[in-house]
N, C-alpha and C positions, 0 to 999 in steps of 0.2 A: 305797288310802288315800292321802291328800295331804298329804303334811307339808313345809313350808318350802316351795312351791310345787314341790313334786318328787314325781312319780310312783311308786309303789315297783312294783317287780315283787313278783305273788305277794301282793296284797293276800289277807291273812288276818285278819279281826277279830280273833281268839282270839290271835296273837302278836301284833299289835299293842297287846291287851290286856294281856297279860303284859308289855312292855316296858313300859309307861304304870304297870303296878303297881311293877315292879321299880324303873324309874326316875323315873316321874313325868313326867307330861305335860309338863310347864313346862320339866324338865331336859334332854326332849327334844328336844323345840324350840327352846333355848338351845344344845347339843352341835351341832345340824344346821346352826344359823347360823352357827355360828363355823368349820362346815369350807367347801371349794370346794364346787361344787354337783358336778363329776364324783367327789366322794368321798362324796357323803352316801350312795349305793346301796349300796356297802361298808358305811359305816356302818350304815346299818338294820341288813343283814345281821349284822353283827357283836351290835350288840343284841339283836335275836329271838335268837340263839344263846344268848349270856348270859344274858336272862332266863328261856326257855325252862332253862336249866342251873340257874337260880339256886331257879326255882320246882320243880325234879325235887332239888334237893341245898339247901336253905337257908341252911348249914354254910358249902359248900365251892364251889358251883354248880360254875361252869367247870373252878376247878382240880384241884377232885375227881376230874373229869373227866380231864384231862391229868395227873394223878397217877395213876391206874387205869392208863391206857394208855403210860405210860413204865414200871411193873410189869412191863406186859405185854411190851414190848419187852425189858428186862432177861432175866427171863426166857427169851425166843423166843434170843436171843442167846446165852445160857448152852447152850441146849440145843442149837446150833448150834455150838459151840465143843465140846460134849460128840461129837458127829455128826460134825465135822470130827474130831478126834482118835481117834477110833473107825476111819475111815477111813483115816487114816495109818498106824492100828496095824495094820489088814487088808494095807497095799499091803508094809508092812514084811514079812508074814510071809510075805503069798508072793512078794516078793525073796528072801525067807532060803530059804524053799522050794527056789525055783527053785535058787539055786545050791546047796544040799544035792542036787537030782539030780531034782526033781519029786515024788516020794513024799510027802510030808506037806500038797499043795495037798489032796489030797481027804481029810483027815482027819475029822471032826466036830469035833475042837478048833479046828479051823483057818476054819471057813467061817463061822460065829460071830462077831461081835463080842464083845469081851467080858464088857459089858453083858448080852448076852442066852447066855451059855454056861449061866449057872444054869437055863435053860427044858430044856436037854436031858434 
């Protein structure tokens, strides 16, 4: 597709489509004029993105999007911080082990996290 006299990679009618619904032909080709011509390729891209978003989520399009996935990050990081501290609790107990004389490294209470002692 040819828009503002610029080439896009990856012509697709079907996104093209969707940004012309989402933003409107006219709006498009007003946004592409007013940028450098080495940013309009960016630009497209950034449109098919958002429309493509807008027409999956009507609501919320993009930020729906980037609101899911900073969840999801939260999340990942909690449970990462649950797994670090878990880890520390282990490295702790067999130092304490160790200098108690060795005897309590192979316990079952001991080899365990303690998240997962209820499994036994």
């Amino acid at each position: 597709m040819k828009e503002s006299g610029v080439r896009k990679q990856g012509d697709d009618p079907h996104k093209f489509a969707s940004v012309h619904k989402v933003f409107g032909a006219s709006n498009v080709n007003k946004m592409l004029q007013e940028l450098p011509e080495y940013q309009r390729g960016d630009a497209v891209s950034s449109m098919v993105y958002e429309a493509s978003a807008r027409m999956k989520d009507p609501i919320y399009g993009c930020v729906g999007t980037i609101s899911s996935l900073q969840h999801q990050i939260d999340l990942l990081q909690s449970q990462l911080a649950t797994a670090q501290a878990e880890l520390v609790h282990m490295k702790m107990q067999l130092y304490s082990s160790m200098c108690d004389g060795g005897t309590a490294v192979n316990s079952p209470e001991n080899t365990l996290p303690p998240s997962y002692r209820h499994m036994q």
